[in-house]
Each structure stands twice: as C-alpha cells, then as structure tokens.
N, C-alpha and C positions, 0 to 999 in steps of 0.2 A: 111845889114842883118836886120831881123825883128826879135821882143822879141814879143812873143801873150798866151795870158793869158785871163782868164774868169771869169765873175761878174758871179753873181744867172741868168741873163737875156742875156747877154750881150760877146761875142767876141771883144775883143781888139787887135792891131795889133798897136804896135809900131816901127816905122822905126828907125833905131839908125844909128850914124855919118851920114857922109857926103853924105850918103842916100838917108838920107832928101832933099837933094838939089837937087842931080838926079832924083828924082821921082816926088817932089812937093806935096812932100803930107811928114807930119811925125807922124800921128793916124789916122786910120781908127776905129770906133765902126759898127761893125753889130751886130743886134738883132739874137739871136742865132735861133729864130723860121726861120729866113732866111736863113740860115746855113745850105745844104744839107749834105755837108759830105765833108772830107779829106782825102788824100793820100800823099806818100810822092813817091813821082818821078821826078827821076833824069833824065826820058827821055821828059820831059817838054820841056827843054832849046834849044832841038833839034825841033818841032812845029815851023811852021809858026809864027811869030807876029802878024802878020798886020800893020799898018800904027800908028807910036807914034804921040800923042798929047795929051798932051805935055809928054815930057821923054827922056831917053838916051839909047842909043843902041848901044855899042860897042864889035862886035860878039868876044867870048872868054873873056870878060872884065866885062860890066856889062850889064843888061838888064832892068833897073827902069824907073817906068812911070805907064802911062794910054795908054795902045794900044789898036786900035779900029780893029776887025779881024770877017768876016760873021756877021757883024750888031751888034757884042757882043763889051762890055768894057773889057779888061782883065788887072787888076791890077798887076803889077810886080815889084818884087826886088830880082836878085840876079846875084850873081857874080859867086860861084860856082855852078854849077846843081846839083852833088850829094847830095846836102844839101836843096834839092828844096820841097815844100810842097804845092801841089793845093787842094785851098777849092773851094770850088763850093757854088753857092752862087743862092737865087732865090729873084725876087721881089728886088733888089737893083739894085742900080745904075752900078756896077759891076756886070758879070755874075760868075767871076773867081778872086781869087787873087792867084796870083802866087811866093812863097815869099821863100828867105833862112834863114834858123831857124841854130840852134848851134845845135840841134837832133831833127831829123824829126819824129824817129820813138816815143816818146815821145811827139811830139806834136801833131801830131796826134789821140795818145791815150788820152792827153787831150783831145782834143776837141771832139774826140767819145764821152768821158765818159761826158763831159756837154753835149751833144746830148741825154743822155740815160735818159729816163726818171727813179729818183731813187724809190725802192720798198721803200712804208710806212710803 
C-alpha cells in the first residue's frame, strides 16, 4: 500500500511494508507541475501490464514494480484493485503510477485540490 501527501510544490508517494521490497522503490517525489491528474479505479488491475523490470506480479496477489507497457513506464502497487488510484504523470520518468491508498476517493481529492490553483 502507498500513503501520498503533498508539499506547496511537490507529490509524495510513500510505499509502506514489505512493499518496498516488491516494487524496489519505497518514495517516489513528483513535481506537482508534472502531475496531470487522478482517478481512483478499480478497473486498473484488469489492463494489460506489460513486461516487469524489475517488480512482482502475482495475478490476484500483488502487482509492485516498474512495468514497461506501448513504450510507457507504469509504476505500480497493489494488492487489492478496489482500492487503486491512477495518477497520470507527464515529463517524468513514469508515464502512470498505479498505487493502493487506504481511500482513494480522498486521495484523489487531495491531489485535485493541490492541482488547483488557490484564489488570492
């Protein structure tokens, strides 16, 4: 599962437990100006992968890594899908991270609301 929260500039993605080990990665920072947008879908887990390097993929179990899929990187963590949230990403090294939150609909609206630019 990933915990993701936001600086004034900045998306954080933290991977938590044993995670880390399955995906090889445990922070990811994006620059929020690279940050298109978020959804939270549960019909993610069902998509194509593509080909993991490096990561774990055991269908109905867990899905963590770096999958490489139509020339794109797609970063992933998660074990259940209804609990899945795709950020779309531009200009970085990932095109997509694909991750499970504790409430997606909640993280999401984070992350809208640091997208939004605030009225002065």
């Amino acid at each position: 599962m990933a915990h993701i929260r936001t600086t004034d500039d900045t998306l954080v993605v933290e991977i938590e437990g044993l995670d880390r080990l399955w995906a090889l990665k445990s922070r990811l920072e994006i620059p929020l100006e690279n940050v298109r947008g978020a959804t939270a879908d549960p019909g993610a887990v069902r998509e194509p992968k593509g080909f993991r390097a490096p990561g774990a993929h055991l269908p109905g179990v867990i899905t963590a890594g770096t999958f490489h899929l139509d020339g794109e990187r797609v970063f992933w963590d998660v074990h259940d899908g209804s609990r899945a949230v795709v950020i779309e990403l531009r200009d970085e090294r990932y095109a997509r991270l694909v991750v499970e939150v504790e409430d997606p609909r909640a993280t999401v609206a984070l992350i809208e609301n640091a997208l939004t630019p605030s009225a002065g």
